[in-house]
Structure formats: C-alpha cells, structure tokens
N, C-alpha and C positions, 0 to 999 in steps of 0.2 A: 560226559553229559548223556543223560537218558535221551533214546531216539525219539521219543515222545516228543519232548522239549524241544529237539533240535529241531525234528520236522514241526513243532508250532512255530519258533521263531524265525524259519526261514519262509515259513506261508506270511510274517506279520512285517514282514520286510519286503517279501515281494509288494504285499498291498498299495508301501509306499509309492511305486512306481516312479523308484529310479533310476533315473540312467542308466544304461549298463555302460559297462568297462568300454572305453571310444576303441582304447587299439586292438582290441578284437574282433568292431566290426569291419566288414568290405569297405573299401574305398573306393571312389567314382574317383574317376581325373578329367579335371573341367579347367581347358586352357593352359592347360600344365600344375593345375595346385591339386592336390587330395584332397576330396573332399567328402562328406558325406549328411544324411539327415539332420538336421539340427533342434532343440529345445523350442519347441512351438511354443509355449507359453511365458519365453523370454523376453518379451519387445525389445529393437532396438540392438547393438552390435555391444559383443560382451567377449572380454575377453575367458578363455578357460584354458584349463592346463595342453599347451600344443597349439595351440589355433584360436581360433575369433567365432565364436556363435553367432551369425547375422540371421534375425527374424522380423518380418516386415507383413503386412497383409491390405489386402484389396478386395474391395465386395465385386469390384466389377471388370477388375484387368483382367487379360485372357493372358499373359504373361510377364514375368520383371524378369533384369537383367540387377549381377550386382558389380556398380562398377570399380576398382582401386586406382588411388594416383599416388602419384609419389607429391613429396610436399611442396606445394606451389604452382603444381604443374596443370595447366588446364585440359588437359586431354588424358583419357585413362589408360593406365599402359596395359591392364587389363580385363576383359570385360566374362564374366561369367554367368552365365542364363542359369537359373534354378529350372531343374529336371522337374517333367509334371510331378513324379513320383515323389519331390520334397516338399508337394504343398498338399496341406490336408485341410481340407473346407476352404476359405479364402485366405489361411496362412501360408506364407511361404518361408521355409526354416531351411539354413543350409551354414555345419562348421566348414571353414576353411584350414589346415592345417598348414605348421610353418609359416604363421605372418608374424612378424615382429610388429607390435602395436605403435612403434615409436614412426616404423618407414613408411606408412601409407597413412589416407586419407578415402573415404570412399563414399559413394552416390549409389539413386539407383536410376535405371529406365523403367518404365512400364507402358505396357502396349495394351490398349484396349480399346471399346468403341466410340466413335464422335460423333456425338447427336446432341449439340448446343441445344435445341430447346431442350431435351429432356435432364440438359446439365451434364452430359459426356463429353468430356473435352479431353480427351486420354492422346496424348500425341509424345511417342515414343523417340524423337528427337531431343527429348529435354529434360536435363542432369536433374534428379528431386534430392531435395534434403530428407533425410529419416526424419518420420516424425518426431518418434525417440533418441532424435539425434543430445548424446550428452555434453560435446563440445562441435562448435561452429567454427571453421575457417570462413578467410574471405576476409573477416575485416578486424584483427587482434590488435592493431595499432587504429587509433581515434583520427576519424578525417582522411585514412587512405586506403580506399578500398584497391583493391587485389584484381578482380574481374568487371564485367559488366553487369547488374544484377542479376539475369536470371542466367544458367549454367555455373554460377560462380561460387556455389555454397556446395561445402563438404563437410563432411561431421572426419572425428576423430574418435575412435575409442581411448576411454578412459579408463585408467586405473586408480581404483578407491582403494587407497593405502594412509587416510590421512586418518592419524592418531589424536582421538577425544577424550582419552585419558579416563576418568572417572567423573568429566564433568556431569555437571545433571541440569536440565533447565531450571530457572530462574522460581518458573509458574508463580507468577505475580497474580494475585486476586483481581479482576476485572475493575473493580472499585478500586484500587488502588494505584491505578495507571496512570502515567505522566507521558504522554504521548508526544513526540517530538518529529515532523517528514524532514526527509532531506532528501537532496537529489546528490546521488554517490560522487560524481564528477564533480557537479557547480560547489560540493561544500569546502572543497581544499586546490582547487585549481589553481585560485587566483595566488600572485607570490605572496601576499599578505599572511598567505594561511602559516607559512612560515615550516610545513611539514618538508620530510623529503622525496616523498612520494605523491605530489602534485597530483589531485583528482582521480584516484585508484582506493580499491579498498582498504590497501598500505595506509594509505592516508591519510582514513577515517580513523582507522586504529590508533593512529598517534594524536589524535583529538582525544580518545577517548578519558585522559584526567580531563580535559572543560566540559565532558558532557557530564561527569561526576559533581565535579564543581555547580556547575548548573542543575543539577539534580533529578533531570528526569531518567526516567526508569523503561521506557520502550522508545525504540528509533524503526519508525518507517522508514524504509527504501523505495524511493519510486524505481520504477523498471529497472532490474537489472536481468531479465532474460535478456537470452541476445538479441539486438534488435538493430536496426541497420540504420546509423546517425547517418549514411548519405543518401536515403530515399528521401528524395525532394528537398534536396539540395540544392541552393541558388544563391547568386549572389546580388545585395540590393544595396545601393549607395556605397558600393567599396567594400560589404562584410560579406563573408561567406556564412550563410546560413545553414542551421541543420535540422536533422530529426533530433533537437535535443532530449528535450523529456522520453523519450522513448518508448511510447505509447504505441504500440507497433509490432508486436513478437514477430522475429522469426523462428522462433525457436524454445517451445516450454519449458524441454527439459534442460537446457544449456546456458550457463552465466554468462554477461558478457565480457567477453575478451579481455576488450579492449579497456575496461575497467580496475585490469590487472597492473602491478607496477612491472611485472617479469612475465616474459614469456613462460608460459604452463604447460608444455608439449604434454599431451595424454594426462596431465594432471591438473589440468580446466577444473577450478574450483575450490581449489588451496586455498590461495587466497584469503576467499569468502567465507570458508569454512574457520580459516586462523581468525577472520573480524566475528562471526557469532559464537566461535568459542572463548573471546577472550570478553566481549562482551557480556556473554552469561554470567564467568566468571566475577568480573562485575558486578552483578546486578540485574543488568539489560538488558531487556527482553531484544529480538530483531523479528520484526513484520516486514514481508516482500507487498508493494505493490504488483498485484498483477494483472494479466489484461488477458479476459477468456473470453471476452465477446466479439472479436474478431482478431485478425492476422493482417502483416505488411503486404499478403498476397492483393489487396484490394479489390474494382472491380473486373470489370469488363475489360478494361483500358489497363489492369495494372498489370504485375510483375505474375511468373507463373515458374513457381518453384520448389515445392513439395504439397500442399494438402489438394490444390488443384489437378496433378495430375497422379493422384492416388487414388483422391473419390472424391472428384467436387462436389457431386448432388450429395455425398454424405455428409460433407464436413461445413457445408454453408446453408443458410436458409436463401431457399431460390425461389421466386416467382413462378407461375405455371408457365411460363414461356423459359427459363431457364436465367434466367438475368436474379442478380443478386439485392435480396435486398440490405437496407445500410440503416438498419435502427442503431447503429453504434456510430453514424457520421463520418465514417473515416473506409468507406465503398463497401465491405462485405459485412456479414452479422455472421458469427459462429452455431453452428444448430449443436447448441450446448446440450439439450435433450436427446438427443439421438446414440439408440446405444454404444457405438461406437465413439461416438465424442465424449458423452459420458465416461465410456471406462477410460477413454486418454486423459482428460481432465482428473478425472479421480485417481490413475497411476501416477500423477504427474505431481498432485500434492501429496501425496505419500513420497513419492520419490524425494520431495525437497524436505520433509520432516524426518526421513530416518535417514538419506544421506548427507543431508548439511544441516539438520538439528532445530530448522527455522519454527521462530516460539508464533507464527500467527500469519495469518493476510487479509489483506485490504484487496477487495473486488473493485476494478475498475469497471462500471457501469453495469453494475450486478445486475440488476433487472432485465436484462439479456436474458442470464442464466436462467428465468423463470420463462420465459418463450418457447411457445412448443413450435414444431417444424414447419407449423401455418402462421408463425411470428404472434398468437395470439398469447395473451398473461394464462398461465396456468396455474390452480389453485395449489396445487400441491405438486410442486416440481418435482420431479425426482431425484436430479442432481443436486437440490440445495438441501433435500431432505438426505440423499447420501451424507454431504458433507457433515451435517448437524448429525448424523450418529455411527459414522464410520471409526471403526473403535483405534485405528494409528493417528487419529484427528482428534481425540477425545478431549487432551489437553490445550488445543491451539485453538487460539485467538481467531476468530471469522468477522469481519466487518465489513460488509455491504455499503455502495454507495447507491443508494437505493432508488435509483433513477437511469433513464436513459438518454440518448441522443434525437431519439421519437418523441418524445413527451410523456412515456411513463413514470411516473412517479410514485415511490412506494414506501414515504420518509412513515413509519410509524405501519405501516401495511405488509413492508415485506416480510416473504414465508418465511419463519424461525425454528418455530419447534421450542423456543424458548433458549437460540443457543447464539443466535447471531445477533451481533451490534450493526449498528448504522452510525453514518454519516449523516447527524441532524441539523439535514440545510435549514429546518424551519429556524433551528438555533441562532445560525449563523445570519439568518437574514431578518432576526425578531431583535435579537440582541445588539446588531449594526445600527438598525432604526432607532433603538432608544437609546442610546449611546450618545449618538450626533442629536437628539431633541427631538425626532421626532410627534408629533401628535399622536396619540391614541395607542401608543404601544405599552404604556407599565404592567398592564393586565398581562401580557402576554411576556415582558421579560419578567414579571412576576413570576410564572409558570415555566420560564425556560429554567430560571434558577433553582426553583425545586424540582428538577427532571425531568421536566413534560412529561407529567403524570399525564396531561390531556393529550400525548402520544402517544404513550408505551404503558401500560397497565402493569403494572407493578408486579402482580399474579402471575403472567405469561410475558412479559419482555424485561426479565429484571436485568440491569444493568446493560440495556440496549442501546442508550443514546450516548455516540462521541460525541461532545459537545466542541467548538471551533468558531473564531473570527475568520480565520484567515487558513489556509493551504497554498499549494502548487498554483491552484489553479485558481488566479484574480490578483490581488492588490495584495503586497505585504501589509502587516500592521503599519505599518511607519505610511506607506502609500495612502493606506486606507485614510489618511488623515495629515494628509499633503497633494492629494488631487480630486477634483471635482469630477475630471472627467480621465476617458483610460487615454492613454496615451502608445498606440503601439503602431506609428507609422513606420518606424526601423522593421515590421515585418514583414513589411509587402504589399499587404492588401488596401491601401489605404483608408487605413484604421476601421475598417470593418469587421477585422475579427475582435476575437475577447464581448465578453458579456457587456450590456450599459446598464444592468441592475445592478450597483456597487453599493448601492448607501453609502457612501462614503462624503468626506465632510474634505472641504482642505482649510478650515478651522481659519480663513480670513484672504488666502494668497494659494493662488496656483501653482506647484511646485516647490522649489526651492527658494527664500528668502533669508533676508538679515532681519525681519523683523522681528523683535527679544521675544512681545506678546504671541503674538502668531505663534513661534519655536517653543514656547513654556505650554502654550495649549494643546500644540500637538502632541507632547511627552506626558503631558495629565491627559490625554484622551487615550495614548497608549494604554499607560496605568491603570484607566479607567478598564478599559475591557481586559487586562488578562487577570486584574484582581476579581474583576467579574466572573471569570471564567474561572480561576482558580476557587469561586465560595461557589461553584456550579453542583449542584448533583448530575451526576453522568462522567462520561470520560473524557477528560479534556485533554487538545490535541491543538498545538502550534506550530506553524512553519518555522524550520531553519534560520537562524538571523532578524528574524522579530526581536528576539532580547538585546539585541546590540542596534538596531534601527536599521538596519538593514532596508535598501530600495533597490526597487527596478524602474525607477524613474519614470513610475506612471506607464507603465508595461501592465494590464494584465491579464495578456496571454504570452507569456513570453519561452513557449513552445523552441521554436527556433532559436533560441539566442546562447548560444555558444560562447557569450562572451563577457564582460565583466557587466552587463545587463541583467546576466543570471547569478553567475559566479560572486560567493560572498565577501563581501569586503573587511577583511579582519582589519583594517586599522580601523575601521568604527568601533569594536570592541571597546579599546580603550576612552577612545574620547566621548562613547555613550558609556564608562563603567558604569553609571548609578543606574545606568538602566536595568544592566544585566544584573546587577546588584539588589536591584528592585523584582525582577521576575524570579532569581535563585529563591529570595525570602517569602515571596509567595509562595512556590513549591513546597517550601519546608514548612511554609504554615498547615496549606495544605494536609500534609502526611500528619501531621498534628494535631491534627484535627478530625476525627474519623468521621462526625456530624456532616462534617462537609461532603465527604463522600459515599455514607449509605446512612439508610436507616437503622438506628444499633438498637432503639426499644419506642415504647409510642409517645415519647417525651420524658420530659424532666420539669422539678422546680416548677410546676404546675401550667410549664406549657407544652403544648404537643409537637411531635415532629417536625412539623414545618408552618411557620402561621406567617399571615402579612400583616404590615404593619405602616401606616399611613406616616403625615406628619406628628398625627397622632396613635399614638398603640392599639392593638387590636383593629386593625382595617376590616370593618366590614363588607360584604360586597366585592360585587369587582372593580378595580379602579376607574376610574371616569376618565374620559377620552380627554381629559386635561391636565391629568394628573401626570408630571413628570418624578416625583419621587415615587421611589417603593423602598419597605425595608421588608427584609425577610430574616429569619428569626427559624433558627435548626436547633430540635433539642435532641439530648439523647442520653439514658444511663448506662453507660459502658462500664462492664465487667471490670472491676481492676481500677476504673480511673474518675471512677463518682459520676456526677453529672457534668455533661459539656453542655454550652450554650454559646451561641455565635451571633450576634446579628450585623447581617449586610445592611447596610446603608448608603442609597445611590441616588443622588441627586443630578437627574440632567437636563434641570431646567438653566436657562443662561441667569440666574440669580441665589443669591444665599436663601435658606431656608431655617426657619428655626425647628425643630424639633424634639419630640420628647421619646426618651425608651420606654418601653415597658417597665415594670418595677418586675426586680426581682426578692428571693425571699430573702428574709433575716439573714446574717450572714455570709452575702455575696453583693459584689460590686461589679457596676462595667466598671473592662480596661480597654482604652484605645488601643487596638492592636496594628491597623493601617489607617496611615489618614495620603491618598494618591495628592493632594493637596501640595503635605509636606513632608514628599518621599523620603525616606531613610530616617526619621524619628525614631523613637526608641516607641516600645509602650509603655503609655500612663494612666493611672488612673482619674474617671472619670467623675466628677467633683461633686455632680448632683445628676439628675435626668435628662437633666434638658442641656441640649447643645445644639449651634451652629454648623451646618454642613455647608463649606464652600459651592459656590458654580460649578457644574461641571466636575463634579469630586465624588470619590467614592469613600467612605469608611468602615471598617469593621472592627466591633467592636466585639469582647469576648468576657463571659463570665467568671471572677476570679472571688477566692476568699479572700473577705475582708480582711 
C-alpha cells in the first residue's frame, strides 16, 4: 500500500475516536477489581469484552460510589468510589473488569449538597437505581416484593443476544388502524383464559389466533415499564389491593419482570421481544403505554430511590421553595423540558424502537411534556418537536393524550408538527351523549363521524384523531350501558374516586338483571357505538373485552383491582358469540371500506366526500337541538375499485323513524349492509328509498351495482 494512503487512512480512523485496545491501558485497583476509565457517552451499565462499562452522571453530586451485590442480597459486598480522575464534566465512567454479568446486581450512592428549599436532597445513605437501569430486581414475581421500598431496587446488566431474524415492522397506514388496549396481566390471568402462561407476555402470545380472528391490527400495552404493583398496597374488605394498572414507572428503561412467565436473569426482555416479533409477523402493530410525566418516586412524603437523589431539582418541576409540584395527580410532575430529561426521555424511546422493535406509543398525560420548568404550556416544546422529527422515530406511531391532571387540555391544540395523534375525548364524550338520546348532540356526532374536521384541520393534523367509547380508564362498553352511576366502593375511598361524567345509560335497571327488554337494549346500544365507531373517520380504538361484554361491575376506576374485577372473563366469549361475531364483521367492513377511513378523492356519483343527511337527504344546516337522527354519507373514487358510497344511518330517538336515502345514479342500488337491530343478517338489497330505521338502531347502508 502506498505510504500516502496508509497515513490517510489511519488519520480517517483516528478521527472516529475509538476506543483504544482496553488491555493496553493502566489499570487502577479499586477494592480489589481492575479497573479503569470508562465510555462516557454509554449511559447506563453494559456489558463489553472483560468487564461491565458503568456510566452514570450528576449535575450536582460532589461524589458517587458504585455499589455490587450478589443476587438477593441486601447489603453490597462491594463498594467502589469513581476516582475524580473518571469523571469528565458531570459524567462519571468507570470498566470494571472480571465481572460475570450473570453474579451480581448493582446500585449507586451519591453524596452531595442538602438544601431542601433549593431541591438538594442528596443523602449518601440511600441505594439509587440507574436511571438507565435495563433490568429491575426487587419484585420479578407479582405481589412479592423482596425488600422495603426504598434501598431495595437493583438493576442487572443485560445481554442483547435476541434474534429478530429478518422480520421487518408491520408499518400499517395510520388510517388504517384497528386499535385494541389491553392490560398485559388482566388479559389472560383469569383461569378462563385458558392459556398456560396465566397474565405474562407468554400469555398474550397464545391469544394471538383470537386477536386474528377478531381482526384488529395494533394492540396497546398499558404500562409495562417496571413499575412497583405494591406501592400502596392495602387491604379493603378482605382483598389485597394494588398498583395495578401500573401507572407509576420505576424504571424507563426496564420491562417488567414480573410480567414474564420465566425467570430472565440478564435477559430481561425476551419475552417481550418474542410477543412483538411474533406479533409483527402477524400483522400487529404493539404500542407501549407510557408514562413520562412523573415517577413512583412521588412527593415529599413518598419513596426516595433513584432520580431524587441524583438531581431532584433537575429531574422534577419544584416550586421556589423546593416542594414538588403534581400536574400529573399522582405527587411529583417530571421536568420533561430540561436538557437533561429531555436527552433521558429521547434515549429511552430510541432505546425501546431499536432494541425491542416497538411499532408506536401512547403518552400518558402528554401535556406535561409540553410544561416548561415554571410548569407553564409552551408553544413549541422541545421535546415533543424532538419526537415528531427524530429520524430512529420517523416510522412510529406518537399518540397524545392530550390533557393533564391540572386541567390542561389540548384535545385538537396539542403541538404536532403534523405527526402526532390524540386521544379525542371530545369523541368519546359527544358520541356517549348521542347514543344514550341525549338532546342537542347530532350536530356534533355529525362532525365526530366525519373526523372532527372542527378539531383537527385536515391540512396540518391529517389523521390525528383516535376516535374511542371506552379505555382503561371509565366504564367498559357493556358497563357503559348497565349503570347509571360508577360503582367503585371495593376501592377504598368511598366511591369518591373514578370520574361522575360517564354518560352512560343503564338502558332501564341498575346493574345486573333478568329483564329480556333491558338485556336486548343494552346489546343494541353496544352495537349501536362500535358500528358507530367503526363508519368513524379517524382511528379507532377499543378496550380489551368489549367484544365479548365484558364488565367491571360498575368499577370505573378500577386501578387497584388485581382481581377478577379487572381480569377478563373468557367464558363470556362464548355465551356473548354474536357479540364478538358482530364487532369481528365490523372490523372487516371497515378495512373494506376505504371511504370510511380517509379521504380517497372529493366524491363520487355526484356526491361529495362527506355530506349530511337528515330524515330527509341533503341536510341543510346544522342539525336542531331536537334532532336525534343523523345520516352521513362518505363518498370516494378509488383507483382500482370505481366509486364507494356508504351511508351511516343512526337513529337515537326512543321511536321508529321513517326515512329516505339520497337517490343514487342510474345503475346503482342501496344494499343493507348492517341493521344493529337485526345483528348477524346477511346484506340485502334495498327495495326503493325509503325505509324504517328501528329505535335505538343503527344501519349502513352501501352502494352496489344493480
């Protein structure tokens, strides 16, 4: 090789600035291990050829210590202090060599100043979890914690050795999503479920032919960071209650445990990785619920275990006296704006897209994220504009619940960029009232139906709105239409938690009854909304166990409940089939229907995109605060498949109505495609214009050649 070349390409190699050869350098011996300088820009404990790279940083410690245990053991057998010389700026980097990753567990201390008003609370007596902590001891088995909570958390290094073969994400068109939550545990817990990996991700995996069958195409995860089901733990009339839902991280980077069917020493996350690879493989998308607007550390009064005593003033929005404030209702708010939280939060969804493949997420009480360090809304966040054009984020799914625990609210306002969806309460709470008859809502389920165009501007929020009756968090569908009011004394509080804006109807009878009528109304009012929701423009998204009637017996907060209160009851499956029989054939209409979920050109057959349509065609105006029918009417020419036409038909007055369709042109006919009336019919065709729409009944009808 010419000396020329050689000396360029060993200057174009140094430039990379890598590592040099480890066993060359000097070794320090710290407590007996060799050790020396470590990979500053690693976060977080990694294994490397010889040793463990542990790097950690503090704006304001004057020292850390890193501590190792053996497995189980609450006291470290040894404690090694990082040399000033291994910390550069407020990083502190140091390999350890000769650890076997499989025999220890490790913590840190940090010692620095206490000055409570100014949010210094640094007290060198207390085990911290790595922030970057990748796996969580303490509590891998459900319901038995290990230690007392605080000194009780240890992380473990992980080794990523898990094989994804060739798969490739899903990348499903936003418009054509079928969103499904489920809570990982409550979905296969109960014996019913009939799996043999009872509430684990195992679990889920072997549901996965019913959610085929059932046909949707993404499956939210509520929380599955680690997160500690016995903070605030108690027992009320004989049940042991939990953190169930698990809205609470201890831990961003780390799955939880105890959600595993096997023990995963150092390979924390198999599992999870095996359910969204085989998922993909599938079809199916997997979105993480996650929760970045506070931590289980809580407040004043709570638990004190890793971000508080590494840099509380940095990692929480504090009051000028130091006390925390709680826009997220659960003691502390995360100061998601602050560089430092910022670059954790942004590591930390890179982290879960390129090491477990995750197609999307759902922000718990995203408007946090938009809070600057004085807790005020900020026009242009910076970390929600990171996320919207962070190029490892480019393909995944971002959906906002666009509201906080303060009272911001940001349904149709929050900052996009034009990339993020929401969670459209206004949907959920426009489309509940006209369902059950209320007065003066068809204007407005008019407008939920074709998108809430009067939310999300077509231009700059295309395909922004998740449209939803029902989630986690209120009444199932079956609930929503079997009680009046919430019923959640089994929680503690004497029924003061859980929301009382339910709209909800119990369609004659307070809970449970034999009455035939009662029982036939609540199953047509089921029908009633998800066929609604299924002819919705936007993305629609249903709770676990809705398609089989699934209840929590007038629960709706049912947070705490660990027990067949949450946990789904698979013998309903069977004895509601037509139910689920009845939601599957919506799905598939759905996907059949492209009209239904975007705009494909500005009409067809001489009507436009989206028109209303009274008892009579062509609704002019907006509808009168008396009007319980609406029809809506989606057209479109699609490339390849001629013109579609659909028209929804929704009657929620308590009486029959007569009505007329629109005419269409020469050679096309309606075909009854749903009548919620007379669930499981076939479709037929429509005889002339004009027809009867039951009480309480939905139909769609769709244009076919004569």
């Amino acid at each position: 090789m010419d000396n020329t070349v050689q000396t360029s390409r060993q200057s174009q190699i140094a430039q990379l600035n890598l590592p040099r050869t480890i066993h060359l350098v000097p070794m320090d011996i710290i407590s007996g291990f060799e050790v020396r300088p470590g990979f500053y820009e690693v976060n977080g404990a990694t294994a490397i050829p010889g040793g463990v790279n542990f790097t950690v940083h503090s704006f304001n410690a004057t020292a850390i210590e890193l501590l190792l245990f053996r497995r189980g053991e609450a006291e470290p057998y040894a404690v090694l202090p990082f040399p000033p010389h291994y910390r550069i700026g407020n990083v502190y980097s140091m390999i350890v060599f000769k650890l076997n990753i499989e025999e220890f567990e490790y913590a840190y201390r940090v010692d620095g100043p206490y000055d409570p008003g100014k949010g210094l609370i640094f007290d060198r007596t207390k085990y911290l979890l790595d922030p970057y902590a990748k796996a969580v001891t303490g509590q891998s088995e459900w319901g038995k914690g290990g230690f007392p909570l605080e000194n009780s958390y240890r992380a473990r290094v992980v080794k990523d050795d898990f094989d994804w073969g060739d798969m490739a994400s899903p990348l499903i068109p936003m418009e054509d999503l079928v969103i499904y939550e489920l809570h990982v545990r409550g979905f296969t817990r109960d014996a019913s479920s009939g799996v043999l990996a009872p509430g684990t991700f195992e679990g889920l995996v072997e549901k996965l032919p019913y959610l085929k069958e059932l046909g949707v195409n993404a499956v939210e995860l509520m929380p599955i960071f680690e997160f500690d089901e016995m903070q605030d733990s108690r027992v009320v009339d004989g049940e042991m209650l939990y953190n169930y839902w698990g809205y609470s991280t201890v831990s961003f980077f780390a799955p939880n445990t105890s959600y595993t069917a096997s023990q995963e020493y150092n390979r924390e996350g198999n599992e999870l990785k095996n359910l969204i690879r085989m998922f993909n493989e599938n079809g199916i998308e997997v979105y993480l619920d996650v929760v970045f607007n506070h931590t289980a550390e809580g407040n004043e009064q709570g638990p004190f275990f890793s971000f508080k005593g590494f840099d509380n003033n940095i990692y929480y929005l504090l009051t000028p006296g130091g006390k925390y404030y709680n826009f997220s209702g659960c003691g502390n708010t995360l100061n998601c704006n602050h560089p430092i939280v910022h670059q954790m939060i942004m590591d930390c969804l890179r982290y879960w897209v390129t090491t477990y493949r995750v197609d999307g997420f759902r922000f718990d009480l995203a408007s946090i994220l938009g809070r600057n360090e004085d807790g005020s809304p900020m026009d242009k966040p910076p970390l929600l504009q990171a996320m919207a054009f962070d190029p490892i984020l480019g393909d995944v799914k971002l959906i906002a619940e666009a509201w906080d625990a303060d009272g911001l609210y940001q349904v149709g306002t929050f900052p996009s960029w034009n990339r993020w969806a929401e969670w459209n309460g206004r949907y959920r709470d426009d489309m509940r009232r006209y369902v059950k008859g209320d007065p003066g809502m068809a204007q407005a389920a008019a407008l939920r139906l074709a998108g809430s165009r009067d939310i999300y501007q077509a231009d700059t929020r295309k395909n922004a709105s998740v449209n939803f009756f029902t989630c986690h968090d209120g009444f199932t569908l079956y609930d929503l239409y079997a009680y009046n009011y919430k019923h959640n004394e089994r929680n503690g509080w004497n029924n003061t938690d859980g929301a009382n804006d339910n709209n909800s109807w119990n369609c004659g009878a307070e809970g449970e009854t034999q009455d035939p009528e009662v029982n036939a109304l609540r199953r047509r009012m089921m029908r009633n909304a998800f066929a609604l929701l299924m002819c919705s423009r936007g993305i629609p998204m249903f709770l676990a166990g809705d398609e089989f009637c699934n209840t929590q017996f007038g629960n709706n907060n049912a947070y705490c409940q660990d027990n067949v209160t949450s946990w789904l009851d698979w013998s309903l499956l069977e004895r509601n089939r037509d139910m689920f029989e009845f939601f599957s054939y919506m799905i598939r209409f759905r996907k059949a229907h492209r009209v239904l979920r975007a705009n494909v050109s500005d009409g067809a057959c001489g009507f436009p995109d989206v028109s209303f349509h009274g008892v009579n065609p062509w609704h002019e105006g907006p509808f009168a605060p008396g009007d319980h029918y609406i029809g809506v009417a989606f057209a479109g020419w699609e490339k390849g498949a001629g013109p579609q036409l659909v028209y929804v038909a929704s009657n929620a007055y308590w009486e029959d109505l007569h009505v007329a369709l629109p005419a269409l042109p020469q050679g096309l006919v309606w075909e009854l495609a749903v009548d919620t009336w007379e669930s499981g019919q076939p479709p037929r065709p429509q005889a002339d214009s004009r027809f009867t729409i039951r009480r309480r009944s939905v139909m769609v009808f769709v244009a076919r050649q004569a």
